[in-house]
FIZAMAR-129938 format. One record per residue (C-alpha): residue number from 1; residue in one letter; x, y, z. Coordinates in Angstrom, 3 decimals. Layout:
REM FIZAMAR-129938
r k->NUM; r->A; u->X; v->Y; w->Z
...
END
This chain:
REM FIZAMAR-129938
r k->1; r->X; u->28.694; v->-4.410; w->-13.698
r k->2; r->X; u->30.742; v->-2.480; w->-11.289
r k->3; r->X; u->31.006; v->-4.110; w->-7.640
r k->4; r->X; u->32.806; v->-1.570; w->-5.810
r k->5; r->X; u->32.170; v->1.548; w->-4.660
r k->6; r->X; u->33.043; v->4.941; w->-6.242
r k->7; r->X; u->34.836; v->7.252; w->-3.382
r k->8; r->X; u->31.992; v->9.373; w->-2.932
r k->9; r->X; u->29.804; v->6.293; w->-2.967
r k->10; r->X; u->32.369; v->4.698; w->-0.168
r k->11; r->X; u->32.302; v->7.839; w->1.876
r k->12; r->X; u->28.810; v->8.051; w->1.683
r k->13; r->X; u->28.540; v->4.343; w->2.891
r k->14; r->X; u->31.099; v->5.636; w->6.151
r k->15; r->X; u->28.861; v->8.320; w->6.612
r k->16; r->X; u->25.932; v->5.791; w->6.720
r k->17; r->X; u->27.697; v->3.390; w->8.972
r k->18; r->X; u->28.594; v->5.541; w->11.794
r k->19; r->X; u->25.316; v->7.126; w->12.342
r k->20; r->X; u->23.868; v->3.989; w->12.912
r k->21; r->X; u->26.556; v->2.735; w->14.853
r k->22; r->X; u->25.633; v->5.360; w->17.233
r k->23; r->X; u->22.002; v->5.507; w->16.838
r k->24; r->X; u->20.620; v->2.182; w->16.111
r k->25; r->X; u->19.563; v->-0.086; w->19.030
r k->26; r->X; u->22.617; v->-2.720; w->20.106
r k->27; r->X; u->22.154; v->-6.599; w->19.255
r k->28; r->X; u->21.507; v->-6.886; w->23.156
r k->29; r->X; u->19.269; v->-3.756; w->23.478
r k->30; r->X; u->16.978; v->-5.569; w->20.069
r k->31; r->X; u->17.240; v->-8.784; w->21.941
r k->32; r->X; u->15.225; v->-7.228; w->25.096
r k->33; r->X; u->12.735; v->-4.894; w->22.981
r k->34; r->X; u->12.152; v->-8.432; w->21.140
r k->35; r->X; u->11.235; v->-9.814; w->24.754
r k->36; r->X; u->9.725; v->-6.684; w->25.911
r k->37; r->X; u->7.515; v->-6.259; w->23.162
r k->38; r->X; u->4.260; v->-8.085; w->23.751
r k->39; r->X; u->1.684; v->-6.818; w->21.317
r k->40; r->X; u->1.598; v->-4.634; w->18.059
r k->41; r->X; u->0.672; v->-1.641; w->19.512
r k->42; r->X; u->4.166; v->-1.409; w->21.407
r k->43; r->X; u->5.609; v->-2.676; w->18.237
r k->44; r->X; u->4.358; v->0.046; w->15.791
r k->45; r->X; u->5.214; v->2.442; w->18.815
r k->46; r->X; u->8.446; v->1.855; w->18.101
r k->47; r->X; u->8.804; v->1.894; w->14.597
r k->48; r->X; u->7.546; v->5.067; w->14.996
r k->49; r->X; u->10.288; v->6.425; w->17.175
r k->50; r->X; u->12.749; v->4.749; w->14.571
r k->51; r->X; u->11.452; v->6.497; w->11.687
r k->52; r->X; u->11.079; v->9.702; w->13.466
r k->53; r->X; u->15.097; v->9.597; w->14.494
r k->54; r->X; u->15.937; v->8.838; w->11.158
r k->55; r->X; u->13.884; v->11.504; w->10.103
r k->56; r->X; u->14.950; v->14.107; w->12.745
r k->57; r->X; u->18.689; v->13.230; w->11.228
r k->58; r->X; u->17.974; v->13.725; w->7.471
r k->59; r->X; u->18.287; v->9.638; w->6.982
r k->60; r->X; u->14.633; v->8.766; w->5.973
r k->61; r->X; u->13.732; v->8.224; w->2.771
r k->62; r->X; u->17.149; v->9.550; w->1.516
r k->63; r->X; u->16.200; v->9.520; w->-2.115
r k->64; r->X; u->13.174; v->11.888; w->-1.670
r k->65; r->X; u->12.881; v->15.410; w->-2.993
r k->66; r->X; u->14.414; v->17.770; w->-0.176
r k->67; r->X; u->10.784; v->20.050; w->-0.163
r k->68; r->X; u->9.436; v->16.422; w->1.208
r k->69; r->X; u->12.232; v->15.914; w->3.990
r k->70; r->X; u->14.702; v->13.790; w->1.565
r k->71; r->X; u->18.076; v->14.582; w->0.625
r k->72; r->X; u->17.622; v->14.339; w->-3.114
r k->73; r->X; u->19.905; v->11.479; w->-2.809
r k->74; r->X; u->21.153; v->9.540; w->-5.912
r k->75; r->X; u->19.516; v->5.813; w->-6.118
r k->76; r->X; u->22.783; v->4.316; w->-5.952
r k->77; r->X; u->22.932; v->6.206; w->-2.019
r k->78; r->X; u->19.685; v->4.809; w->-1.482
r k->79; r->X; u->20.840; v->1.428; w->-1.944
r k->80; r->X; u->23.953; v->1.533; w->-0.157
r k->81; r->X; u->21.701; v->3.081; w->2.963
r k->82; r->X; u->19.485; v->0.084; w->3.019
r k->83; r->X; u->22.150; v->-2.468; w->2.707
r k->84; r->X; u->23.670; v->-0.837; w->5.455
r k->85; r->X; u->20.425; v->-0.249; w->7.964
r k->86; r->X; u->20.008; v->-4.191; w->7.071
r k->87; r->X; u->23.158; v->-5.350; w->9.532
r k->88; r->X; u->20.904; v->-3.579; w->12.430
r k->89; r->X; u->18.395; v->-5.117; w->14.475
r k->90; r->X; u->16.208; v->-1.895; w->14.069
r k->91; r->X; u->12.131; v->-1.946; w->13.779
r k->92; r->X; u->11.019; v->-3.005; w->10.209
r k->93; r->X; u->7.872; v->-3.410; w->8.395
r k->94; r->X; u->5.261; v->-0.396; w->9.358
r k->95; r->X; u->6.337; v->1.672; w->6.739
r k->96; r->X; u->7.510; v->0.089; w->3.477
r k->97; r->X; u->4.436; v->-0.042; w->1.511
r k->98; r->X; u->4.126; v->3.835; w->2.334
r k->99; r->X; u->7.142; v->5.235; w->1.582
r k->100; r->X; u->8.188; v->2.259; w->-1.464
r k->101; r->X; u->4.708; v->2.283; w->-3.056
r k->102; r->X; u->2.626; v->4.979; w->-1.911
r k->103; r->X; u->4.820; v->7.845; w->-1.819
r k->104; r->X; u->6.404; v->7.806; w->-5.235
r k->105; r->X; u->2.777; v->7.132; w->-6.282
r k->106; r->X; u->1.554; v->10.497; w->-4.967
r k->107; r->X; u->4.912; v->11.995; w->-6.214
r k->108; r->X; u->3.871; v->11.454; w->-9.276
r k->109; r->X; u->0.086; v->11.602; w->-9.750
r k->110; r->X; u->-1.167; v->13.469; w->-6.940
r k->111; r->X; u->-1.085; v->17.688; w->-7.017
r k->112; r->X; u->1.489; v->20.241; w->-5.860
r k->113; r->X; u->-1.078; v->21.236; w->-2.373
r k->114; r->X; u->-1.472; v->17.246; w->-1.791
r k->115; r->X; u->2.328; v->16.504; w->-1.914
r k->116; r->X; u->3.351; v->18.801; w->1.049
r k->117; r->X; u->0.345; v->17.529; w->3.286
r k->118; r->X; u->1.034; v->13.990; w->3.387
r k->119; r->X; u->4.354; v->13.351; w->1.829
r k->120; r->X; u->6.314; v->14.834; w->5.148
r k->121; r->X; u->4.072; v->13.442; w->7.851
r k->122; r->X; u->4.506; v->9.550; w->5.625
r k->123; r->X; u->8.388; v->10.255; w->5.640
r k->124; r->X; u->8.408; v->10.782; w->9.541
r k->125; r->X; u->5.991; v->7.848; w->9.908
r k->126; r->X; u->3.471; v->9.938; w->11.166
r k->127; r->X; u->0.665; v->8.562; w->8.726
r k->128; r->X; u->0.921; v->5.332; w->7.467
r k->129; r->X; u->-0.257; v->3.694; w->3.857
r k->130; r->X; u->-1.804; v->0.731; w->2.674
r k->131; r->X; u->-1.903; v->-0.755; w->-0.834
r k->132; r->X; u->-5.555; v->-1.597; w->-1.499
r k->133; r->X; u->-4.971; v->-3.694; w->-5.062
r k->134; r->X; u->-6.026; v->-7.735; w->-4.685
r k->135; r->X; u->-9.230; v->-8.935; w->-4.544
r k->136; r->X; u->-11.324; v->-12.173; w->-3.436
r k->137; r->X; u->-11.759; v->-12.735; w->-7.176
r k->138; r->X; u->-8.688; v->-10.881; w->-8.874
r k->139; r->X; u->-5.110; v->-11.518; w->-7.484
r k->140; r->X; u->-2.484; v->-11.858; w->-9.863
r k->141; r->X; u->-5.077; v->-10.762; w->-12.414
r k->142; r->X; u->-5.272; v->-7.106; w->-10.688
r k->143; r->X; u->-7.232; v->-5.786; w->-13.910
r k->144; r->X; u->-10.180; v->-7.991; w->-13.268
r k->145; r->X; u->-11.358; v->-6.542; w->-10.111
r k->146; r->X; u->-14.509; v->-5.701; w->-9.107
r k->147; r->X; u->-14.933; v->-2.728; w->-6.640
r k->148; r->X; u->-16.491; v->-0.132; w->-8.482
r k->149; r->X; u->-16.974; v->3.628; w->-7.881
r k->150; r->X; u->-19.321; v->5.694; w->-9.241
r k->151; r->X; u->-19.634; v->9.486; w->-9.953
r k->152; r->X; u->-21.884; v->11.687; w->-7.712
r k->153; r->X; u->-21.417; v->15.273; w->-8.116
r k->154; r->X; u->-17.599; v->16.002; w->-6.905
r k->155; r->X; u->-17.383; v->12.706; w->-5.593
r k->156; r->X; u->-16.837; v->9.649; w->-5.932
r k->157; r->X; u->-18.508; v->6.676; w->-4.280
r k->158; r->X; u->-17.244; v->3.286; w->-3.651
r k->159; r->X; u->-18.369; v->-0.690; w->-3.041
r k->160; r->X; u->-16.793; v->-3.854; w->-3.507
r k->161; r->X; u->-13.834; v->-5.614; w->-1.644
r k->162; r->X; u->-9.995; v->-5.931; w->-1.278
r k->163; r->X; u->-8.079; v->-8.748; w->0.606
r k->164; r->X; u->-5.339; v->-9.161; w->1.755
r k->165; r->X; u->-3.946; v->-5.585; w->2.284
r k->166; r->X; u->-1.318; v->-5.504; w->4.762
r k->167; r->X; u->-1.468; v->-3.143; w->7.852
r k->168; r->X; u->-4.755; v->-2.151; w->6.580
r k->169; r->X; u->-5.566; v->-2.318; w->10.470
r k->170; r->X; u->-3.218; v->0.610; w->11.330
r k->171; r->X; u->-2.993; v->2.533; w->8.322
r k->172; r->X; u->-4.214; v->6.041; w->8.091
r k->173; r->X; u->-4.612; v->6.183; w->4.007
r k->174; r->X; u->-4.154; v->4.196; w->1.528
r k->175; r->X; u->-4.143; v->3.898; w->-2.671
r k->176; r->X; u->-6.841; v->2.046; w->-4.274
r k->177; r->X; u->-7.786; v->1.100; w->-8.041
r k->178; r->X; u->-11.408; v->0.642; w->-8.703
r k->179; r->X; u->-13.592; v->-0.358; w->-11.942
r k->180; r->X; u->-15.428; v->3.211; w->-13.346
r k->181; r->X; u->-16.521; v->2.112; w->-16.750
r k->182; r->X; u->-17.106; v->-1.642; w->-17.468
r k->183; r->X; u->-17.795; v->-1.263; w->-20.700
r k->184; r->X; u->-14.483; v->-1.297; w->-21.817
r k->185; r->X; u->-11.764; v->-4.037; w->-21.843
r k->186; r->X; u->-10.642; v->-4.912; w->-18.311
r k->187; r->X; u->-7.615; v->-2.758; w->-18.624
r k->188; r->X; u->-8.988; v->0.344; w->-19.896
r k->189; r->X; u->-11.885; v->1.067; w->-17.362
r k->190; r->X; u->-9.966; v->1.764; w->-13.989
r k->191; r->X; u->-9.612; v->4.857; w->-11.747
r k->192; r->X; u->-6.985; v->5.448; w->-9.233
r k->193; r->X; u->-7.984; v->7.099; w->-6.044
r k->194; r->X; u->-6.446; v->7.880; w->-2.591
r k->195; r->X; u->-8.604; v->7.561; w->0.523
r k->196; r->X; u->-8.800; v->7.948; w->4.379
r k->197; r->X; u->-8.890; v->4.566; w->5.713
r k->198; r->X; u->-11.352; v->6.377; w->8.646
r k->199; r->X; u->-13.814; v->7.130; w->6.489
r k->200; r->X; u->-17.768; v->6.371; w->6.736
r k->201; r->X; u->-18.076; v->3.510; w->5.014
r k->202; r->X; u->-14.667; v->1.414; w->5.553
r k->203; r->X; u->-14.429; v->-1.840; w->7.657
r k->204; r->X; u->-10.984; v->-3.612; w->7.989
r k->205; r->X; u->-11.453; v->-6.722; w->9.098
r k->206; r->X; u->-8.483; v->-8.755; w->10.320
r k->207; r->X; u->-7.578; v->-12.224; w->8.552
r k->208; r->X; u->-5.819; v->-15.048; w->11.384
r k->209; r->X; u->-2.684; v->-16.130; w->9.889
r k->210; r->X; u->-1.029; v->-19.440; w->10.785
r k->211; r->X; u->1.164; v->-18.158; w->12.804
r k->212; r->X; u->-0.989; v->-16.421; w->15.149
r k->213; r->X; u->-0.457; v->-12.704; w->13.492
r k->214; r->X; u->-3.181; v->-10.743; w->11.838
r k->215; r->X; u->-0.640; v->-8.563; w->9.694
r k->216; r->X; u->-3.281; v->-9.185; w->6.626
r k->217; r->X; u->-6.667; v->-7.741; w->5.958
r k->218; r->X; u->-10.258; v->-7.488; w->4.386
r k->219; r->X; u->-11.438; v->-4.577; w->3.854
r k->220; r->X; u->-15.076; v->-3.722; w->2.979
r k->221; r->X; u->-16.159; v->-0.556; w->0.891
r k->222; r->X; u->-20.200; v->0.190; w->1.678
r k->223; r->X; u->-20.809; v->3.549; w->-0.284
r k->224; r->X; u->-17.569; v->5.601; w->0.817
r k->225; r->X; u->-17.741; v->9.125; w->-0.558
r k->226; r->X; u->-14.083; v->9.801; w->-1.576
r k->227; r->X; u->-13.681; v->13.564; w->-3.573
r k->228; r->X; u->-12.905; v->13.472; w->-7.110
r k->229; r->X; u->-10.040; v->15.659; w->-5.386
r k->230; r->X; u->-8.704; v->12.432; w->-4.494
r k->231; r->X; u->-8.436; v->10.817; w->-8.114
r k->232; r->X; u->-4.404; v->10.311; w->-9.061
r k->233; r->X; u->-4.712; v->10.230; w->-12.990
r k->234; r->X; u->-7.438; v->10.594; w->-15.649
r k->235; r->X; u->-10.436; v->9.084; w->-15.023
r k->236; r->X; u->-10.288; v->5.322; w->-17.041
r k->237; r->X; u->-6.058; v->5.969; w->-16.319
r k->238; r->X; u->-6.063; v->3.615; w->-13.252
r k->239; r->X; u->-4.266; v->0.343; w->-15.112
r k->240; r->X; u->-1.008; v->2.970; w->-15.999
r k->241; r->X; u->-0.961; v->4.624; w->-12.528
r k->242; r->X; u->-1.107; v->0.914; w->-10.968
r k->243; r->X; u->1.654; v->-0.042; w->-12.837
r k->244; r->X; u->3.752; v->2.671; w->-11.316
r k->245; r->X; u->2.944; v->1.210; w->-7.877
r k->246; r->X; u->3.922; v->-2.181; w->-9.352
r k->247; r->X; u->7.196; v->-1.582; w->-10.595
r k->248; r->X; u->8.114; v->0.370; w->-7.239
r k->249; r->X; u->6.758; v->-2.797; w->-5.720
r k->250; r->X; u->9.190; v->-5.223; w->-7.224
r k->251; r->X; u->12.197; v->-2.839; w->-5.697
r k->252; r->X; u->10.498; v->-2.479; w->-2.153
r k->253; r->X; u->9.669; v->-5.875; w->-1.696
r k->254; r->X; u->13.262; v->-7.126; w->-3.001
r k->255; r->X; u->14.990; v->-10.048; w->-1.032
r k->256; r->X; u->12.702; v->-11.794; w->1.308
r k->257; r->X; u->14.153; v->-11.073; w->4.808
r k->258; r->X; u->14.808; v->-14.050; w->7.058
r k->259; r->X; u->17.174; v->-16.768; w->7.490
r k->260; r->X; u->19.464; v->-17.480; w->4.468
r k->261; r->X; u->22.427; v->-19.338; w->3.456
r k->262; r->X; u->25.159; v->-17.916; w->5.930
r k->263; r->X; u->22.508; v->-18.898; w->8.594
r k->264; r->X; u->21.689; v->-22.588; w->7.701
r k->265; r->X; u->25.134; v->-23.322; w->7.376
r k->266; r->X; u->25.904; v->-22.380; w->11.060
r k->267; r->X; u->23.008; v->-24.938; w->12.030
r k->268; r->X; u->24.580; v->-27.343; w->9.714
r k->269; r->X; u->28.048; v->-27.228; w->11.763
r k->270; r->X; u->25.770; v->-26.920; w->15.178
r k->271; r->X; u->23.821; v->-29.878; w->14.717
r k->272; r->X; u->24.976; v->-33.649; w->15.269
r k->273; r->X; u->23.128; v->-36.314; w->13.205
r k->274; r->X; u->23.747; v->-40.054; w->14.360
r k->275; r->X; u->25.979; v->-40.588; w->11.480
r k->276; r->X; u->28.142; v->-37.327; w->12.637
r k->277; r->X; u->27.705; v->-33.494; w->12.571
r k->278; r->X; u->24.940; v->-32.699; w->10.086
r k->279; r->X; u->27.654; v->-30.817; w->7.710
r k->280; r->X; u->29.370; v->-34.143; w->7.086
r k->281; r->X; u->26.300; v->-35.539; w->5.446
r k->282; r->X; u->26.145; v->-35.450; w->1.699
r k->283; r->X; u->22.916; v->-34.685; w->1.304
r k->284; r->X; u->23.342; v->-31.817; w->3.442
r k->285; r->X; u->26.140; v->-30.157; w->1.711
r k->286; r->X; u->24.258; v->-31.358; w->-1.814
r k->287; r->X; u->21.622; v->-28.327; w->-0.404
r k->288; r->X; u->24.156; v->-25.866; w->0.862
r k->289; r->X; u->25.963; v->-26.214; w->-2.051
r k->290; r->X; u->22.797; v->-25.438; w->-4.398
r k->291; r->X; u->22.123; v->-22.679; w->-2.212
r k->292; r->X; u->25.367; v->-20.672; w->-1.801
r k->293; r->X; u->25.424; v->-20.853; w->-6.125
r k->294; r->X; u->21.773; v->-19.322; w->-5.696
r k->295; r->X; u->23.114; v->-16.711; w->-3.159
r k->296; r->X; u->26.322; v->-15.873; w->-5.332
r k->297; r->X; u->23.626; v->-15.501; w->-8.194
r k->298; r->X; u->21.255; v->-12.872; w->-6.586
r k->299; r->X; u->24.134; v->-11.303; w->-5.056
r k->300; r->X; u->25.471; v->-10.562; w->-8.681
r k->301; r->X; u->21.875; v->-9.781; w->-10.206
r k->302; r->X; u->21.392; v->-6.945; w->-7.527
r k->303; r->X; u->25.054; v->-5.652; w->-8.436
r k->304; r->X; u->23.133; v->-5.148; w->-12.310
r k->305; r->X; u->20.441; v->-3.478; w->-10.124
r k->306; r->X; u->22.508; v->-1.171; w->-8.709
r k->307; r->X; u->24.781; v->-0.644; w->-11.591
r k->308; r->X; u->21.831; v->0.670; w->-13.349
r k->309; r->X; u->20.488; v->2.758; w->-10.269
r k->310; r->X; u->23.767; v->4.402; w->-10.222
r k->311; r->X; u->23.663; v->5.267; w->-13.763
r k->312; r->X; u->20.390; v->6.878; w->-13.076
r k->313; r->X; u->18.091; v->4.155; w->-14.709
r k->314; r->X; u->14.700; v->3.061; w->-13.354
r k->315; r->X; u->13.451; v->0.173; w->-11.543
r k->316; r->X; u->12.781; v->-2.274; w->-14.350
r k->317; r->X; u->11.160; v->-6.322; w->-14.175
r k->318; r->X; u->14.817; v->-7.487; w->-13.255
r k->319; r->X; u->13.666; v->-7.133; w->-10.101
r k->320; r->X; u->11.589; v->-9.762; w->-10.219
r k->321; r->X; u->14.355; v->-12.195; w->-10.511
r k->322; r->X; u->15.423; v->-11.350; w->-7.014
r k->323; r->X; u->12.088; v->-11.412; w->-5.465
r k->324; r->X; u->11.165; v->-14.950; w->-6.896
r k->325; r->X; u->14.367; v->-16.533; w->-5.972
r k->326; r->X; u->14.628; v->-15.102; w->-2.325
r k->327; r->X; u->11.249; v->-16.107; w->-1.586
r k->328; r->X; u->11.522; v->-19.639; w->-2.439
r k->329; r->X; u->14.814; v->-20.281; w->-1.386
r k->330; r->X; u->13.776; v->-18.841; w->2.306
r k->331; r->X; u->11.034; v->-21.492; w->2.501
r k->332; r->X; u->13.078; v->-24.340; w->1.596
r k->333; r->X; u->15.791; v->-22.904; w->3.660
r k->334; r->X; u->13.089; v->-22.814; w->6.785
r k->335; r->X; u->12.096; v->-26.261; w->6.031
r k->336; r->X; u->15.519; v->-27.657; w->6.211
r k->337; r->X; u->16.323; v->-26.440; w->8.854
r k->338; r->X; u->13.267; v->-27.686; w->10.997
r k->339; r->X; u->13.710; v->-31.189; w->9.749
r k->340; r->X; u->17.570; v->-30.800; w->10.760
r k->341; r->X; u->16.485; v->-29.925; w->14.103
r k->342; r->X; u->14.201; v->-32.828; w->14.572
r k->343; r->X; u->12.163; v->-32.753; w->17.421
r k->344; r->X; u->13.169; v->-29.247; w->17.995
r k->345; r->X; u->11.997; v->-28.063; w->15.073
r k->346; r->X; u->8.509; v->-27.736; w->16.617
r k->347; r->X; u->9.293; v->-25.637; w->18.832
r k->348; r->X; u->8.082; v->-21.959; w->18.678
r k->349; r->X; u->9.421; v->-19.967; w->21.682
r k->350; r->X; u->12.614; v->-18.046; w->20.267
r k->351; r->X; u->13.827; v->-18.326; w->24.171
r k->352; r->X; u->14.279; v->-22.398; w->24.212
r k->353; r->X; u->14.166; v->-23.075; w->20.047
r k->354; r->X; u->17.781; v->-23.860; w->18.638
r k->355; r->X; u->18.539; v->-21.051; w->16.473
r k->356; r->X; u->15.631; v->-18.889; w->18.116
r k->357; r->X; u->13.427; v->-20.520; w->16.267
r k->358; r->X; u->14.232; v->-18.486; w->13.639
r k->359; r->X; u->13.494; v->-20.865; w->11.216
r k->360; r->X; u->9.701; v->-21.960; w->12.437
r k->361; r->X; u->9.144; v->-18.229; w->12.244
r k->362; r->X; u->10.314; v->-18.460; w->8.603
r k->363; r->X; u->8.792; v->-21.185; w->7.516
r k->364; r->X; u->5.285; v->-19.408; w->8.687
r k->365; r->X; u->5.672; v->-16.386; w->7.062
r k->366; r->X; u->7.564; v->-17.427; w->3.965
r k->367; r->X; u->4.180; v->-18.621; w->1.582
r k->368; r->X; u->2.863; v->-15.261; w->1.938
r k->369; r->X; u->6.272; v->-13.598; w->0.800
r k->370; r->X; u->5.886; v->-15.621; w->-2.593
r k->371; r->X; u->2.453; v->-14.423; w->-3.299
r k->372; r->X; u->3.030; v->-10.815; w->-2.035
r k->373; r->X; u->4.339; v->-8.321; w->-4.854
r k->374; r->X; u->3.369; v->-11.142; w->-7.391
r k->375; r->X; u->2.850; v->-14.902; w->-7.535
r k->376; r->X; u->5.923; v->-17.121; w->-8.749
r k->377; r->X; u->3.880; v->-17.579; w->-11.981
r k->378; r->X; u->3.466; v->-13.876; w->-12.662
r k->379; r->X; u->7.166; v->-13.420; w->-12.066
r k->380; r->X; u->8.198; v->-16.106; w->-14.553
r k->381; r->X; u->6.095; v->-14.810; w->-16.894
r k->382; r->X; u->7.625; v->-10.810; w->-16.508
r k->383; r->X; u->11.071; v->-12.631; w->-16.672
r k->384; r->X; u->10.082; v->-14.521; w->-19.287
r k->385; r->X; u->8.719; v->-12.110; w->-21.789
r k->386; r->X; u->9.906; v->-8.849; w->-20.703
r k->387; r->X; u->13.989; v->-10.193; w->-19.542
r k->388; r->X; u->14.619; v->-13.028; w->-21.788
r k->389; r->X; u->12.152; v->-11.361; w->-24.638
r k->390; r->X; u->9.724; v->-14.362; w->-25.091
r k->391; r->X; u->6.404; v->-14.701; w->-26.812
r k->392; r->X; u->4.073; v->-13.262; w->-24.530
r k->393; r->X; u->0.908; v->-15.233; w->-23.125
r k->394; r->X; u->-1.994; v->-15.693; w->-25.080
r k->395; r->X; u->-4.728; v->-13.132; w->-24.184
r k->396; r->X; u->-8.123; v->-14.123; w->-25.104
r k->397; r->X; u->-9.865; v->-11.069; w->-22.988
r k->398; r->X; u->-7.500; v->-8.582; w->-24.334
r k->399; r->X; u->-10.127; v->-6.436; w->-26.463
r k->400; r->X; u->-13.613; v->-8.148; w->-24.794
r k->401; r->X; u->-15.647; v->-5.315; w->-22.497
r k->402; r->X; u->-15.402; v->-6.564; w->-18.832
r k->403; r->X; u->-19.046; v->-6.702; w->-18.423
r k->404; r->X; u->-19.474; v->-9.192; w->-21.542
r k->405; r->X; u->-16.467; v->-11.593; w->-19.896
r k->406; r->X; u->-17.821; v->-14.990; w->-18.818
r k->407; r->X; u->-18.131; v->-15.250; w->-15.226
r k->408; r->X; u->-19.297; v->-17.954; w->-12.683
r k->409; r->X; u->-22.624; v->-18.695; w->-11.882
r k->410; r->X; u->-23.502; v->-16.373; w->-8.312
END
């Protein structure tokens, strides 16, 4: 592992720094868009504007081909970019399922023609993409879903279900893997498509979350006509074009975002228990300790991350290591630090909560974060077998057609 910088990578980084120094919004001037911003709508408004700016300055999507509006940058610049846009308070989470998942999935399966139509105009966050994958009855088990599509003529049409598809609500497009032969084994009978979430056919239907958001989805298929034009891979090549998505998945989703070590120590010093300030206690510091080791560990994995990126090295199922410890460790970190705040950890409103209720907000949105991009168990098994090199899973549908595997009684 290397952890510093090459000079070109540190005068990149400088390069990187002072734009957004003078272009991102101030902590103050994210404090009062935070206070401003009443409803989605304004939200994804200014996303929008964000991504445009970046766009407008040659800082979106840096790693992009330049025909597509990127800068052919290295991965390694692409890193350092995002670890820098991180310290900002700048609008976040419109766009990473496009441009993490969906674009390098039309980069690589879709045609020369379909590349320069939707490729710029997802870069400038013109368009936005969903990731239509999980199902009511196939989760972590993506291969045994159950929308189907069917051939008619030139096209292609469509039934079944997906849940749980983020932003499917405000997406223009989106990728979707459906069952076209099930009389083959589970992973053999898939096609990949691309669609327009507007057309005939498609109903999004928002799920309530907990903490009064809808960011989450159902979406219905009722015979949508999509053009075979549409199709990214063979026909019966959906499971290998999925993958793709998968692995780019793993290095989108990364560390879960929210409160971390850094910030539960501060409440540690803030807060007085009746025995004395809160970082006194040894069962306090017994937790802080465990998780600055934890930090210090995923700090070092990502430095093997990026060692690799900079060596020009693809994102591999190390970066599930990051994803499963980040996600956990922010919901036990939100859970502390409610019960540390007692009484005031029920409090919701960022404007009277200690710590602007930073860490209710956390604790809502955290369970999602370790199901999203895979479940804990299906990251402990990828470490397991394809990290640490251990006998796989037993697989007793490996070779069996889908439509002779035993199913539940309707």
């Amino acid at each position: 592992m290397d952890f510093e910088d090459t000079p070109e990578e540190a005068a990149f980084r400088a390069e990187a720094r002072a734009w957004l120094e003078a272009n991102a919004p101030s902590p103050e001037d994210a404090r009062k868009m935070g206070r401003e911003t009443t409803n989605e709508a304004e939200s994804l408004k200014r996303a929008k504007a964000w991504q445009a700016k970046k766009a407008d300055s040659n800082w979106a999507c840096l790693h992009w081909p330049k025909e597509f509006g990127g800068r052919g940058a290295t991965p390694i610049q692409r890193v350092i970019w995002e670890q820098e846009e991180s310290r900002f308070a700048v609008p976040r989470g419109f766009f990473e399922i496009g441009l993490g998942m969906c674009g390098p999935t039309m980069m690589n399966w879709s045609t020369d023609a379909q590349k320069q139509r939707y490729l710029p105009k997802m870069l400038r966050g013109e368009e936005i993409w969903c990731q239509l994958f999980s199902e009511p009855s196939a989760g972590s088990d993506v291969a045994g879903l159950r929308t189907r599509c069917e051939r008619d003529g030139d096209d292609w049409i469509i039934n079944g279900q997906k849940v749980w598809t983020s932003g499917a609500h405000y997406s223009d497009f989106g990728i979707i893997v459906t069952r076209s032969d099930p009389t083959v084994p589970k992973h053999k009978g898939l096609t990949f498509f691309f669609i327009d979430m507007k057309s005939p056919g498609v109903e999004v239907r928002p799920i309530k979350q907990i903490s009064g958001t809808s960011n989450f989805n159902e979406v219905y298929f009722t015979d949508v006509r999509v053009p075979d034009s549409q199709r990214l891979g063979k026909i019966g090549q959906g499971w290998e074009v999925s993958v793709s998505v998968l692995m780019n998945e793993r290095l989108a989703v990364g560390d879960a975002p929210g409160p971390g070590f850094d910030e539960a120590f501060a409440l540690a010093r803030e807060v007085e228990l009746e025995s004395g300030p809160a970082i006194r206690d040894s069962n306090v510091r017994q937790k802080l300790a465990d998780w600055y080791v934890q930090s210090r560990g995923l700090k070092y994995t990502k430095f093997r991350t990026i060692t690799a990126l900079s060596r020009g090295a693809v994102p591999g199922p190390e970066a599930s290591i990051t994803k499963l410890v980040s996600a956990t460790n922010l919901q036990n970190i939100a859970s502390f630090g409610m019960d540390l705040q007692d009484m005031g950890g029920s409090i919701l409103d960022p404007e009277v909560a200690p710590a602007n209720a930073i860490f209710q907000q956390a604790l809502l949105y955290s369970p999602g974060l370790r199901i999203a991009g895979g479940t804990d168990e299906i990251l402990r098994n990828i470490i397991s077998e394809r990290v640490l090199g251990m006998p796989g899973d037993i697989r007793v549908d490996k070779d069996v057609p889908y439509n002779k595997l035993p199913t539940g009684k309707a």
